[in-house]
C-alpha positions as semicolon CSV with decimal commas, in nm:
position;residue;x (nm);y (nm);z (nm)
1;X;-1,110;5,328;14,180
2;X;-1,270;5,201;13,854
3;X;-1,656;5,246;13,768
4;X;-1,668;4,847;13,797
5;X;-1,506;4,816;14,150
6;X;-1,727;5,116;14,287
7;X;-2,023;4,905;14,146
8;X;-1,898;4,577;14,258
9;X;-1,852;4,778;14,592
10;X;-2,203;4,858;14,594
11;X;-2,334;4,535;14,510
12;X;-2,178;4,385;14,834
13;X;-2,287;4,659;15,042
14;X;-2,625;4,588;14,995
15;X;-2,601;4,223;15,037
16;X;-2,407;4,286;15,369
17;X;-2,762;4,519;15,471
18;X;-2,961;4,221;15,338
19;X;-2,754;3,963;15,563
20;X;-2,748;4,134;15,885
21;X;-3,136;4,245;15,862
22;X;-3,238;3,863;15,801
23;X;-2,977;3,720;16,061
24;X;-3,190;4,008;16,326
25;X;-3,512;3,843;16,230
26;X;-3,401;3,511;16,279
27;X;-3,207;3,643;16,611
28;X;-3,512;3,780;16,766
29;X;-3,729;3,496;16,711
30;X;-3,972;3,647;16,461
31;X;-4,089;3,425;16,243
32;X;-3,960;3,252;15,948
33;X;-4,214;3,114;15,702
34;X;-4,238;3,006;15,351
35;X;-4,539;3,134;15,135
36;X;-4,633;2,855;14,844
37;X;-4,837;2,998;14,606
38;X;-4,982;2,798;14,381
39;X;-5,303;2,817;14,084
40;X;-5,525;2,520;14,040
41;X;-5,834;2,486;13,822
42;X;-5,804;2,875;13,798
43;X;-5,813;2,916;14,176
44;X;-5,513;3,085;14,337
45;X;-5,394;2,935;14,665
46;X;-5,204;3,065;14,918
47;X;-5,010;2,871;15,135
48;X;-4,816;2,955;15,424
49;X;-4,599;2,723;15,643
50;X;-4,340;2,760;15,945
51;X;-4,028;2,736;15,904
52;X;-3,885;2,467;16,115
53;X;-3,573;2,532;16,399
54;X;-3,327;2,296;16,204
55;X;-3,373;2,497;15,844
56;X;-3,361;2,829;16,025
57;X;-2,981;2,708;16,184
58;X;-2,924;2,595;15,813
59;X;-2,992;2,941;15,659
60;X;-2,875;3,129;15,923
61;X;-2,495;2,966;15,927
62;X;-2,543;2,967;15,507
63;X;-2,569;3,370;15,573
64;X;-2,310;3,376;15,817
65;X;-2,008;3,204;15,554
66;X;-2,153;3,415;15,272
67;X;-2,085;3,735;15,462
68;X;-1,766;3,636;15,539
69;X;-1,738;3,573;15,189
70;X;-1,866;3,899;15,091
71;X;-1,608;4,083;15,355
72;X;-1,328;3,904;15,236
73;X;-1,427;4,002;14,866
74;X;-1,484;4,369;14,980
75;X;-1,126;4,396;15,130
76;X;-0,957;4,257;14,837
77;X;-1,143;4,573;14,622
């Protein structure tokens, strides 16, 4: 095994661990919100808004073909 496939081997690992911890969240109904920050007039502003049901089934089946993705990558190294 090569430097570059251990690495590349790595790199999907961690995106796996990033996949399955935000599929949890969504899973166990935590919440799922987007923070817009913004500066106006020299004023920072903070926004923070739900996420809505139909966006969370969007990202969550987006995660779900990328790690299958990923796997199929991984078995091919």
């Amino acid at each position: 095994m090569t430097k570059e496939t251990l690495s590349k081997a790595n790199v999907i690992v961690n995106e796996l661990g990033w996949a399955e911890q935000v599929l949890y969240h969504i899973g166990h109904n935590h919440r799922l919100a987007f923070d817009f920050d913004t500066t106006k007039s020299c004023i920072e502003d903070h926004v923070r808004r739900k996420c809505p049901d139909w966006l969370k089934d969007i990202i969550a089946e987006s995660i779900r073909q990328k790690v299958e993705e990923w796997k199929r990558e991984f078995d091919e190294l």
